[in-house]
N, C-alpha and C positions, 0 to 999 in steps of 0.2 A: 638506435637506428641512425643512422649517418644518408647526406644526402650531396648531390655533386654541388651544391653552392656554400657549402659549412662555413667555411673559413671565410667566404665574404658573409656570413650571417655573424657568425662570431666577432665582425668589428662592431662593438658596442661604440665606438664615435660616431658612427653615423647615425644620423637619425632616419626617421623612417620613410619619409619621401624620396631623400638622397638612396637608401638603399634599394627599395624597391627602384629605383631607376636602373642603377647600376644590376640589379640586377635581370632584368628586361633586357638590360642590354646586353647581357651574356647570354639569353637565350637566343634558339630560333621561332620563328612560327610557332609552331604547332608546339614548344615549350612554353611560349609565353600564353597560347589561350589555354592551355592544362595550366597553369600556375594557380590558379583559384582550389584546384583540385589536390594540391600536393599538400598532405595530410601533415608532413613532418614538420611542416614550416607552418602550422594553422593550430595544431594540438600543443595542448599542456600536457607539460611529461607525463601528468600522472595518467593519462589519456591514451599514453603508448606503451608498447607491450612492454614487462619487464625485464632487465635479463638476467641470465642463468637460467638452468636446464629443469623447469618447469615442465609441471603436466597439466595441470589448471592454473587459470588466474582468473579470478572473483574479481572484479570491479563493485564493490558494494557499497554504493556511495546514497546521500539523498536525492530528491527528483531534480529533473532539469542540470542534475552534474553533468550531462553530455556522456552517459553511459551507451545508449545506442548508438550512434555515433561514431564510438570508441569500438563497438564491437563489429559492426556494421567494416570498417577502416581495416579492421583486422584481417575480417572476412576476405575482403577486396587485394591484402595484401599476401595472404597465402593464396589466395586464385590467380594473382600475376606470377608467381615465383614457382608453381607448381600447375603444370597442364595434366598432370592426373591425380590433381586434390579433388577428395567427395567429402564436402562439409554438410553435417546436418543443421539444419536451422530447427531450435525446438522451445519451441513457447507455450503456454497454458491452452490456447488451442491455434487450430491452423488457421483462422480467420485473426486471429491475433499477428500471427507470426507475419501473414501476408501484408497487416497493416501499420504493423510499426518497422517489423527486420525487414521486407521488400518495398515496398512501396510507400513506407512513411516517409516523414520531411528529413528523418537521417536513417532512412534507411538504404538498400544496396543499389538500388537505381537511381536514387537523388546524388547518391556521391560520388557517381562514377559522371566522367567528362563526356561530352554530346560524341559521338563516334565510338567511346567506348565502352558503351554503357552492357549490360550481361542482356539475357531475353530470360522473360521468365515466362514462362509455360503455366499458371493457373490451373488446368485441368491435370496436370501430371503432379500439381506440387513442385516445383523444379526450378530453377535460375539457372543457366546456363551461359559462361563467360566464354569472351571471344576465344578464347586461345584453348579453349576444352573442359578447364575445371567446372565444374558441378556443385551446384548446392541442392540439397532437399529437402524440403518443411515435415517437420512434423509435429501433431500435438501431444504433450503431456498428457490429455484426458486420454490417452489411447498408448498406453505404454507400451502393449502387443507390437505394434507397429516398428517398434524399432528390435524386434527379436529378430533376427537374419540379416538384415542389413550392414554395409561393412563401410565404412567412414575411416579418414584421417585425419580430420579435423571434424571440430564441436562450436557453433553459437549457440550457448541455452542464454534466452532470456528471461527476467523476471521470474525465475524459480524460486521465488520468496511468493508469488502467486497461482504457482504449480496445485492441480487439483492435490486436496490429501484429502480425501474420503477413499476404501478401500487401498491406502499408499501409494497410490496413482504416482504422485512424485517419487517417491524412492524407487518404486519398479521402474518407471521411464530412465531415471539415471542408471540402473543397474542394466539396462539393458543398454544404454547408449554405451553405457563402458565395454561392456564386452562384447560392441558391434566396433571398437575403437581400436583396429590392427589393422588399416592399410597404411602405409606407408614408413619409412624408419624415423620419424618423430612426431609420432599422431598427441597432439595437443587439442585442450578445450578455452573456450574465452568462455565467462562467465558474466551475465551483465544483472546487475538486481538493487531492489532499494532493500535494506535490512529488516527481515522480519523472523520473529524467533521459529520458525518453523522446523522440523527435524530434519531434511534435507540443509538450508543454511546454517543450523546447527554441528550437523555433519562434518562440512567442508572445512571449516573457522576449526573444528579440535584436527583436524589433517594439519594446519599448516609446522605443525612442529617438525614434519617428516620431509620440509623442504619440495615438495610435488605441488602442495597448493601456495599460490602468494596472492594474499591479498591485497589491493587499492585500497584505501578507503576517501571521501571526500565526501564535499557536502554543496548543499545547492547552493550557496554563497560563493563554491570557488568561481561557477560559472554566469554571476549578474551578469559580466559582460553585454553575454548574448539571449539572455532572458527581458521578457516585457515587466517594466514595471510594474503594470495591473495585475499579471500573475505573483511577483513576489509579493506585493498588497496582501494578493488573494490567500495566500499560502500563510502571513504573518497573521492576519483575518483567523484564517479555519485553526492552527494549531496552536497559534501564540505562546505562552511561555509551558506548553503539557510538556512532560515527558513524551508523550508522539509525537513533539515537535525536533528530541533526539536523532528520533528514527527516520522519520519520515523527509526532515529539512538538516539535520547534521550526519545522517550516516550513519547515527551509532545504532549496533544490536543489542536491543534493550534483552535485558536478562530479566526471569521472573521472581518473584519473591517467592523464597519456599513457604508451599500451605495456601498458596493464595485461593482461592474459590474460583477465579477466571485464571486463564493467562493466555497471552497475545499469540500465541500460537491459534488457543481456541477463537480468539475471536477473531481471526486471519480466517479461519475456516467456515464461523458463520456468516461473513461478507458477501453483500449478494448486492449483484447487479441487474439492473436492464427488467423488464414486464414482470410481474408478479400477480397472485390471484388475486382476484378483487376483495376488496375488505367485507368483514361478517358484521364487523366490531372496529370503535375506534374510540380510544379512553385518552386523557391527558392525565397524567398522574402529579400531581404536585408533594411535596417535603417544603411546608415553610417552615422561614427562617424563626427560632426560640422566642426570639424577639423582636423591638423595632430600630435595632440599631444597626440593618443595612447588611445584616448576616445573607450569606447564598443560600436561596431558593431556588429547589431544583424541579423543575419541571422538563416531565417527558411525555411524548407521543407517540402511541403504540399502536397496532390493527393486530386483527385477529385474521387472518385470510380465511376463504374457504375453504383451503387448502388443510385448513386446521394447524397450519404457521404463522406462530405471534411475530411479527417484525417491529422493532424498532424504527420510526420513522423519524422522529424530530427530538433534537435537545434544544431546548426553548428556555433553560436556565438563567437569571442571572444574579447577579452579585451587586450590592450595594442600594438594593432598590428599596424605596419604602415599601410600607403592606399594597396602600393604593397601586403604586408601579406594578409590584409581581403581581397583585390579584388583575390588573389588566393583561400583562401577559399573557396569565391562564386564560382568561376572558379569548384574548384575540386567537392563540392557540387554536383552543375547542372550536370556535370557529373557521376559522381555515382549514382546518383538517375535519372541520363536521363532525365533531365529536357527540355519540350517545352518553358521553358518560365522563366525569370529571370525579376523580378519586382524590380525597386530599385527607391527609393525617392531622387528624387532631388532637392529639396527646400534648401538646404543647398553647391551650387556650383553643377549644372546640370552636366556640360561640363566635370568640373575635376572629376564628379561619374561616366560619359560617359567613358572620357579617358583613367582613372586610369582600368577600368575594361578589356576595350578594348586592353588596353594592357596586362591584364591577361590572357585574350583569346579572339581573335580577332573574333572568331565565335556563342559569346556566344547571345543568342537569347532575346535580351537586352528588355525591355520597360521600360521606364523612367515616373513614375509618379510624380503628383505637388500636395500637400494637401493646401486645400482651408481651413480648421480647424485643428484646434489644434487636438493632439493624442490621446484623450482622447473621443473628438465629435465621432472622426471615428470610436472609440472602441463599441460604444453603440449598432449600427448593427450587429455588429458582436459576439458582447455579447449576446443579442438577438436569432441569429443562435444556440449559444449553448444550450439557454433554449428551441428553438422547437427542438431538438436532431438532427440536421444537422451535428454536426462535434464530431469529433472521436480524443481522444490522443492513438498513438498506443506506449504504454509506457510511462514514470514517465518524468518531465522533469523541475524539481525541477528548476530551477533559472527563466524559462521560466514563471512557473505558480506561481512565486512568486512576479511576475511583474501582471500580471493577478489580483491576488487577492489583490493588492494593486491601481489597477483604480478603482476612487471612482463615481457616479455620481454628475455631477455639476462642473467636470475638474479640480480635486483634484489628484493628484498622493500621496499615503501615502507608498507604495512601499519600495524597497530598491534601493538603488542606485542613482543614480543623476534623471536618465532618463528609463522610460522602453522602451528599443532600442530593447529587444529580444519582448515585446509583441506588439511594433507599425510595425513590422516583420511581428507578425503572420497577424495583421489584414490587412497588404497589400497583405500577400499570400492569407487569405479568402474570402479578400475583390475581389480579382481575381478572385477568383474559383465559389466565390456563389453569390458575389453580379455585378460583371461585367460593364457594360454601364448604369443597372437600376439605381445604385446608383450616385447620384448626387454630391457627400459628395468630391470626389477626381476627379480632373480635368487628363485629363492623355494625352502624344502623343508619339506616336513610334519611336523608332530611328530605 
C-alpha cells in the first residue's frame, strides 16, 4: 500500500520530529486532525495486507500482536474503496464479535476518525459506513445463519476459538465460502492466535495453492504498544511451556502421534464464564520420589452438579522441600474448600502421611497406592475427556503440556523428567468420576 506522503516518509535523515513537522505542513485541516488515523503510516508491514492475488490471509500471530487492529484497518479499507462492499464480521459468538470487531479498543469505531466513524445498528447485527458499505456480524455457534447470505468480503476472528462441537466451525466457514460471490474479488482476512484445531489445520495445508498467505508474528513484535504488567503477566502464566510457543510466539504446535490428549481436544474442553455449583472438591497431589526438590504436582478439581468434573487450579511446584509442598496442598484444600485431599503413596506412604499432617493436622487425607504405572492410569481418564465429562476452567499451560505428551503404549515424550502435574489431575478425576469402579488404583483411608 502506497500513501500521498511516501517519499517524504522514505527520507530516513530525518528524524522524527523534523518529519512529522514537515509533514503537517503539507497537510490541510482536516488532513492533519485524520493524521492519527492513517493506518499506513502507524502499522508494521506485517500488519498490512499482503500482496498478490490472495483469497485469504491468516494473520496467526501470538496475543497483543495487534491482530484486531490489523483486521479491523482492513475492514475500514475495503469499506472506503468500495460503496457496495457487504463484509461479514464472524466470531465465536455475536456478543463477541460486537465486543472486540465493533466496539473494542481496535475495533471498527475506535479506528475510524471523529466525523467518519460507520453507525452500527445492534439490533440488526450491522455497521453501516458513510458512503454505503455494510458490514454484518455473525456467530460461529450458528453456522445456519450464514446459508443464503451473499458477501464480498470476510473478517472471521479467532477461529482457533470457533465452537467445534457438532463442526460448528467447519459448517460456518463452508457456508461463509459459498455465501462469498458478490463482487469481482471477494477476499477473506483472517485474524487468530494458533491453536491446532481442524479448521486452522485446514487453512495452514491450503497455503501450498497460493489462495491462503499466512502472517505469522508474535507478542514481542508489538511491546511497543503493550503494558508492561501484561507482558509480566503472560511471562508469569506460560513461562518457558511449550503453550508459551503458541499462545506468546505464534507457532501452531503440532501433536505428538499416540498422544492420550492433544491441544485440539483441550481447546474444545475450555470453558469460560458461570459454571454449576460444585458437588465435590478434591486437591490431588503426586509427590516428589524424594527430598531433593523434585516437582510436586498438585491439582484442584470439583465435581459440579451438573455431573462435570472441571479442572480448577494447578497449585504445582518445583524445587520445594516436603514442608513447602505439604503447605501448598494444606493452603490449596483450603482455599478451594476442599472435602477431600488425594495423595500417592507408592513412594514412602507414612513420610506423604506425616510430612502433610504436619502441614495441617486436619486436613481430610486419603492415601492412594497405584498398581500401574502413570501412564496405564491416564488412559481412563483421557477417555472421560473425549465423552465431554471434564471441563478446564482456564489455560493451564505446563499442566496440558504434560497432558499432551502421555503417549499410548506408556511412552512419556513430555517435558520434564516425570508428568507429576498430569498423574495429579488423574488422581483428582480418577476420584471424582471414576471412584471404587475403577480397579486401576488400589486405595485406603487414613
Amino acid at each position: 500500500m502506497s500513501g500521498p506522503y511516501d517519499d517524504m516518509i522514505a527520507d530516513e535523515s530525518e528524524d522524527g520530529d523534523r518529519l512529522r513537522y514537515k509533514l503537517s505542513e503539507a497537510m490541510d485541516r482536516d488532513e492533519r486532525n485524520g493524521f492519527d488515523y492513517l493506518w499506513d503510516y502507524q502499522a508494521r508491514p506485517e500488519q498490512l495486507p499482503p500482496p498478490g492475488d490472495w483469497r485469504i490471509w491468516m494473520i496467526m500471530a501470538g496475543r497483543g500482536f495487534g491482530k484486531t487492529r490489523a483486521g479491523a484497518e482492513w475492514v475500514r479499507m475495503i469499506a472506503d474503496a468500495n460503496p457496495d462492499a457487504r463484509i461479514a464480521l464472524v466470531s465465536s459468538s455475536l456478543a463477541e464479535a460486537r465486543a472486540v470487531m465493533v466496539e473494542g479498543e481496535s475495533g471498527l469505531l475506535a479506528i475510524c476518525r471523529p466525523g467518519h466513524k460507520p453507525t452500527f445498528e445492534p439490533s440488526l447485527h450491522r455497521v453501516r459506513f458513510t458512503n454505503g458499505a455494510q458490514a454484518q456480524l455473525f456467530s460461529a455457534a450458528e453456522p445456519e445463519t450464514l446459508r443464503g447470505p451473499q458477501h464480498s468480503h470476510a473478517w472471521c476472528d479467532e477461529i482457533g476459538k470457533w465452537p467445534l462441537a457438532h463442526e460448528r466451525a467447519t459448517r460456518c466457514w463452508d457456508n461463509l465460502l459459498l455465501g462469498l460471490r458478490l463482487g469481482s474479488d471477494p477476499r477473506i482476512a483472517v485474524t487468530t492466535t494458533p491453536r491446532a484445531v481442524p479448521l486452522v489445520r485446514r487453512l495452514v495445508a491450503q497455503t501450498g495453492s497460493g489462495e491462503v498467505v499466512i502472517t505469522r508474528g508474535s507478542t514481542l513484535d508489538n511491546t511497543e504498544h503493550l503494558a508492561e504488567r501484561f507482558m509480566e503477566a503472560i511471562a508469569s502464566e506460560f513461562g518457558d511451556t511449550q503453550l508459551a510457543r503458541q499462545e506468546i510466539g505464534g507457532e501452531l504446535l503440532e501433536d505428538i502421534e499416540g498422544a492420550l490428549w492433544t491441544r485440539s481436544l483441550l481447546e474444545q474442553v475450555r470453558e469460560h464464564g458461570p459454571v454449576a455449583a460444585h458437588a465435590r472438591v478434591v486437591v490431588a497431589v503426586d509427590p516428589p520420589a524424594g527430598t531433593g526438590g523434585d516437582e510436586c504436582g498438585i491439582i484442584v478439581a470439583a465435581l459440579g452438579h451438573d455431573g462435570i468434573a472441571r479442572v480448577l487450579a494447578d497449585c504445582s511446584v518445583s524445587g520445594a522441600t516436603p514442608a513447602d509442598w505439604a503447605r501448598n496442598v494444606a493452603n490449596a484444600a483450603q482455599e478451594w474448600e476442599a472435602d477431600r485431599v488425594v495423595a500417592e503413596a507408592n513412594q514412602g506412604g507414612v513420610m506423604v502421611e506425616s510430612v502433610l499432617r504436619a502441614a495441617e493436622q486436619t486436613l481430610p487425607l486419603k492415601l492412594v497406592h497405584a498398581s500401574r504405572g502413570k501412564i496405564a492410569r491416564a488412559e481412563p481418564v483421557a477417555a472421560l475427556y473425549a465423552a465431554g465429562r471434564v471441563r478446564h476452567l482456564g489455560v493451564f499451560a505446563r499442566l496440558e503440556d504434560q497432558l499432551c505428551g502421555l503417549l499410548v503404549g506408556g511412552t512419556y515424550a513430555g517435558p520434564g523428567r516425570s508428568p507429576d502435574r498430569a498423574d495429579a489431575l488423574v488422581w483428582a478425576l480418577t476420584e471424582l468420576l471414576l471412584g471404587r469402579r475403577t480397579a486401576t488404583p488400589s486405595v485406603r483411608q487414613i
